[in-house]
Structures are given as C-alpha cells and as structure tokens.
N, C-alpha and C positions, 0 to 999 in steps of 0.2 A: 348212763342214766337209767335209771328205775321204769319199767315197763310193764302194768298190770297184763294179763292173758286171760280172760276168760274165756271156757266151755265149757259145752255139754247140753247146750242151748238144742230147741229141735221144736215138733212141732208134734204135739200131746194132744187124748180127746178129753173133755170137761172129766172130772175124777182121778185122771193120771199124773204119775210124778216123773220128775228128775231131778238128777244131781247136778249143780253147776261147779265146777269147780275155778279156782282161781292163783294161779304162780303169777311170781313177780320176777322177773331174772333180772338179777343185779340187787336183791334183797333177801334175806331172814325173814321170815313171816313170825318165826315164831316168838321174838319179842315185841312185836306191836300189837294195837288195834287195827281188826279191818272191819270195815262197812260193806257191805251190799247195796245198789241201788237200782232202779230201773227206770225206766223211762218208755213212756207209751206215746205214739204218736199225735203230735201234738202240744202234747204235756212238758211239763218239769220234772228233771231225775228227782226221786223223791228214794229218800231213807228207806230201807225194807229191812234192814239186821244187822246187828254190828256184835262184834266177839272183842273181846279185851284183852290185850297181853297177859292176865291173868285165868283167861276164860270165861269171864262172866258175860252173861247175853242182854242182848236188848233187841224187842221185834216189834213192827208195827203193828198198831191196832189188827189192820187189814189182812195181815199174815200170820197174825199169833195162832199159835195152836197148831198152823198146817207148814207152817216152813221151819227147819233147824239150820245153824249155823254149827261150825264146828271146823275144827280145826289138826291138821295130821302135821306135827311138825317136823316127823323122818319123813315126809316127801314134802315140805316146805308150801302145801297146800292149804288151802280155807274154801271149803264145800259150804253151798246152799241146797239141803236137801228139799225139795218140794213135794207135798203130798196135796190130793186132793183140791188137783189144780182146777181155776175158775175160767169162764174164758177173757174177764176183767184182768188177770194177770198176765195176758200178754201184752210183752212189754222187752227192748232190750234192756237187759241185766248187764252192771259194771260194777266191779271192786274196787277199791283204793285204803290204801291206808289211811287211818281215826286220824281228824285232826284238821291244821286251818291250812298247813304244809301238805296240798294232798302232790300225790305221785302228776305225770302227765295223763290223761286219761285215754284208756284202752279204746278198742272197737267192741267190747262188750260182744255177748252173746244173746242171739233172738230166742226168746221164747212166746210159742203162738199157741194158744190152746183155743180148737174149735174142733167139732163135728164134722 
C-alpha cells in the first residue's frame, strides 16, 4: 500500500523558510497530482498547493506569492518550498495524491514558526 512520508518540518523564526519535502514508497509521483495541506490545531486540513501531473500549480490565497510547489522526478519527490514564513502558518503539513482516491494519510510534518 501507498504511504505519503513527509519532511523537513522544524521550527523557524517569523521571515524564515523551509523545504518540506514529500515520497510515497510504493508510488511514481511523477505521473500524478499531489496536494499539500496543513492543518493547525484545532482546525481542518485545508488545501495549501497542488502541482499536476503535467506541472501546472495552484496555491492558496493565503500562501500565494511565498510558498512553491514543485517537483524532482529522478528522486520521486514533491517539495513545498516556504519563504517568509508567518507564525499563522504553523501548522502540520501532509501530502497525498490529487483526487477523491486519496492515498492512507501520513504523520505529516510540524512546522512552528515563532520568536
């Protein structure tokens, strides 16, 4: 069975970035869609980026401008680049594959941005 793995999660001050990245063992990444989502305590995982088997992007309102998605398909990876992080975006962050068939869901990766 299909098993998302995020990291690269960590703990950032208000303005810093990271990369998350995301493999699936037991999949190809590189003919699907993948989403990014996160989910802040409390809350509902909510959409943050999705990349398309073809490459074309879609970002949330809330992210556009300072997060990229992207994808390395000779290491079967899909990077969440984050810049100019807020301390609103902490949150753990989980990948899965586009679609209504999503994979089993990971343990996701924390990211905490504070002072």
């Amino acid at each position: 069975q299909v098993q998302p793995v995020e990291s690269g999660g960590g703990l950032v001050q208000p303005g810093g970035s990271l990369r998350l990245s995301c493999a699936a063992s037991g999949s190809v990444l590189s003919g699907i869609g993948v989403d990014w989502f996160r989910q802040a305590p409390g809350k509902q995982r909510l959409l943050v980026a999705t990349i398309s088997s073809g490459g074309s992007t879609y970002y949330a309102d809330s992210v556009k401008g300072r997060f990229t998605i992207s994808r390395d398909n000779a290491k079967n990876t899909v990077y969440l680049q984050m810049i100019s992080l807020k301390p609103e975006d902490t949150a753990v962050y989980y990948c899965n594959k586009v679609g209504f068939q999503r994979w089993p869901w990971g343990q996701g990766t924390q990211v905490t941005v504070s002072s």
